[in-house]
N, C-alpha and C positions, 0 to 999 in steps of 0.2 A: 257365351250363352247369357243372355239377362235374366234376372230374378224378382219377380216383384215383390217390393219391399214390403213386408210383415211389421205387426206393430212393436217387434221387439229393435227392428234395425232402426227404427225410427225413434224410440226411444231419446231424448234431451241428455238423459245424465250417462250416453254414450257416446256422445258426439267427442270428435277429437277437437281440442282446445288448443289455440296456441300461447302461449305465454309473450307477453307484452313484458321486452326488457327495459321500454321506458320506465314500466309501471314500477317494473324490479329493482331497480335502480334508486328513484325518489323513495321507493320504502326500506330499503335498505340505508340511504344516506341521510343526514341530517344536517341542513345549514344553521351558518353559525346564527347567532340572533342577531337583530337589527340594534338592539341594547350593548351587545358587547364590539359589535362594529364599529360606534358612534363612538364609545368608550376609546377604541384603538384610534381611530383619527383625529381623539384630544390629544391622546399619549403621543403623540410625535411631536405635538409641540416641545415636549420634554428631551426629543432623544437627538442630538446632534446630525447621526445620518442620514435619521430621517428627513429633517428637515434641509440637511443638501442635496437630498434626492428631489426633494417637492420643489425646492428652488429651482434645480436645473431643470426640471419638466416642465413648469410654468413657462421657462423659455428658451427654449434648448439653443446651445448653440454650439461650437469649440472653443469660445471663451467662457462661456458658464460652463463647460467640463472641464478643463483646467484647474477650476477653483473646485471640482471637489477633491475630499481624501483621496489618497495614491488608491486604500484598497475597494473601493468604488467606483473610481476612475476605469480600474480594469475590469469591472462588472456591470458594467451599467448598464451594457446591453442587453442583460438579462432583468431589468425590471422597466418599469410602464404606471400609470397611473391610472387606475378606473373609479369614479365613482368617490375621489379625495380617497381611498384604498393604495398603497402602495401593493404592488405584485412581483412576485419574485418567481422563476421561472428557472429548474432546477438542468443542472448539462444531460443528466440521463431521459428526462421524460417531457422538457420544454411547459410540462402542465404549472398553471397561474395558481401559485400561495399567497393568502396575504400576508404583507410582510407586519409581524409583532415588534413595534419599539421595546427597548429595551428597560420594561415596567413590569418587575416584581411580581405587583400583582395582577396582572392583566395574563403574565404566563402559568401562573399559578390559579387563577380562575378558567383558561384554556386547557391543561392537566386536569383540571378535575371534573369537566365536562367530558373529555376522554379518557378518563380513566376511572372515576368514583361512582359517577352518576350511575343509577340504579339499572339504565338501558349500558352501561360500558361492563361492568361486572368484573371491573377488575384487571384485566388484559396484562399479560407481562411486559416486560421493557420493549421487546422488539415490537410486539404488536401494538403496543402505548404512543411509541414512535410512529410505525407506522401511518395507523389512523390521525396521527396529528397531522404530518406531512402532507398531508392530500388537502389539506387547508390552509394551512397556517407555515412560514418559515421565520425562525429567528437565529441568531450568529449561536454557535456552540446550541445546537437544539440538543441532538443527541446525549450529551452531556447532563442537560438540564433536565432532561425526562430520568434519564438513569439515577441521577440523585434522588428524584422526587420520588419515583417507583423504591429503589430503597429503603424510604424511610416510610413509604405505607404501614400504616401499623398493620390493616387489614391482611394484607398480604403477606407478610413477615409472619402471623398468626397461623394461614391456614399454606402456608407454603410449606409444599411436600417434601419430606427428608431425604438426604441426597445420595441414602445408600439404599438398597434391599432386604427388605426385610427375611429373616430366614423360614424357608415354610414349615407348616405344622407339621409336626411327626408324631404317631400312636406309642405310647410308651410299651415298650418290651412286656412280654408276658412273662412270667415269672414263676420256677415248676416247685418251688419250695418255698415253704414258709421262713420269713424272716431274713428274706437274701434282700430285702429293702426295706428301710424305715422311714420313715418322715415324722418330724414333730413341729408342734406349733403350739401357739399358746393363745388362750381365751381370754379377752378382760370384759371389763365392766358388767359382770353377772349380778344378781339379787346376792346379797354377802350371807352366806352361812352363819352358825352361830359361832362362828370366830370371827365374824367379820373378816373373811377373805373372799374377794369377788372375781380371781381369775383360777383357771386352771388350765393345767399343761396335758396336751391328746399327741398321744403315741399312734401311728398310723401304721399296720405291718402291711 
């Protein structure tokens, strides 16, 4: 049976919407900057493996892999070069990291964009890991984030205690006078003329 539409079916802010997971995606992730990339493709000038990874890429051959390290040698197929970016391409999920030379503070300015900055909020080790991982790969990562999360003062601060607390319970009713006492004591009052400024309260 057809039904002709009424102004309520036709209504805009009833229509069914579909979600666009491109959109979801780009707002959810965050690439790294064009400032700390340029930074990492100096840093290799510094770092030995890097720079026999870029050698043998420039011209691949079986005697340019020969000449690199042995533990290189057996990995090699797992990286590539885009864009002077080295890329590291992990066994479980094949997805392209750029690979971080081995500079202090390059790892230590990448930690604190996943983990400090005011959009990361903090993230504990696993999830600290995580989100770096999907970008970024350098030797002992894991490692290197667990130290650094560690020593968060932030988090050391507001990081929950690792037992239970016991829950509240209503203090016993009480059918006589004087089956509990409690005392305490008062200071820094206005001092009498003895000059004494605390006093002691009996509670029955």
């Amino acid at each position: 049976m057809n039904v002709v539409a009424d102004a309520l079916s036709r209504r805009p802010d009833y229509a069914v919407h579909k979600a666009d997971a491109n959109a979801i995606g780009v707002a959810r992730t965050s690439a790294p900057s064009s400032a700390l990339l340029d930074d990492v493709r100096s840093a290799y000038d510094n770092d030995a493996d890097a720079k026999q990874l870029l050698d043998y890429f420039a011209a691949p051959s079986d005697k340019s892999r020969q000449k690199l390290a042995k533990h290189l040698r057996a990995r090699v197929h797992r990286y590539r070069v885009h864009n002077g970016l080295l890329l590291y391409s992990a066994v479980d999920d094949n997805a392209d990291r750029i690979v971080v030379p081995d500079d202090h503070e390059l790892k230590f300015r990448i930690t604190y964009e996943y983990h400090d900055a005011p959009t990361s909020g903090h993230p504990g080790r696993e999830k600290t890991y995580l989100l770096i991982t999907r970008d970024f790969y350098w030797s002992r990562q894991y490692k290197w984030i667990r130290k650094y999360v560690r020593a968060c003062e932030v988090c050391q601060r507001v990081k929950p205690a690792p037992y239970s607390q016991a829950p509240l319970q209503s203090l016993p009713t009480l059918s006589e006078c004087w089956q509990s006492i409690s005392m305490g004591f008062v200071f820094g009052l206005p001092p009498d003329n003895k000059r004494r400024t605390g006093i002691v309260v009996f509670v029955d």
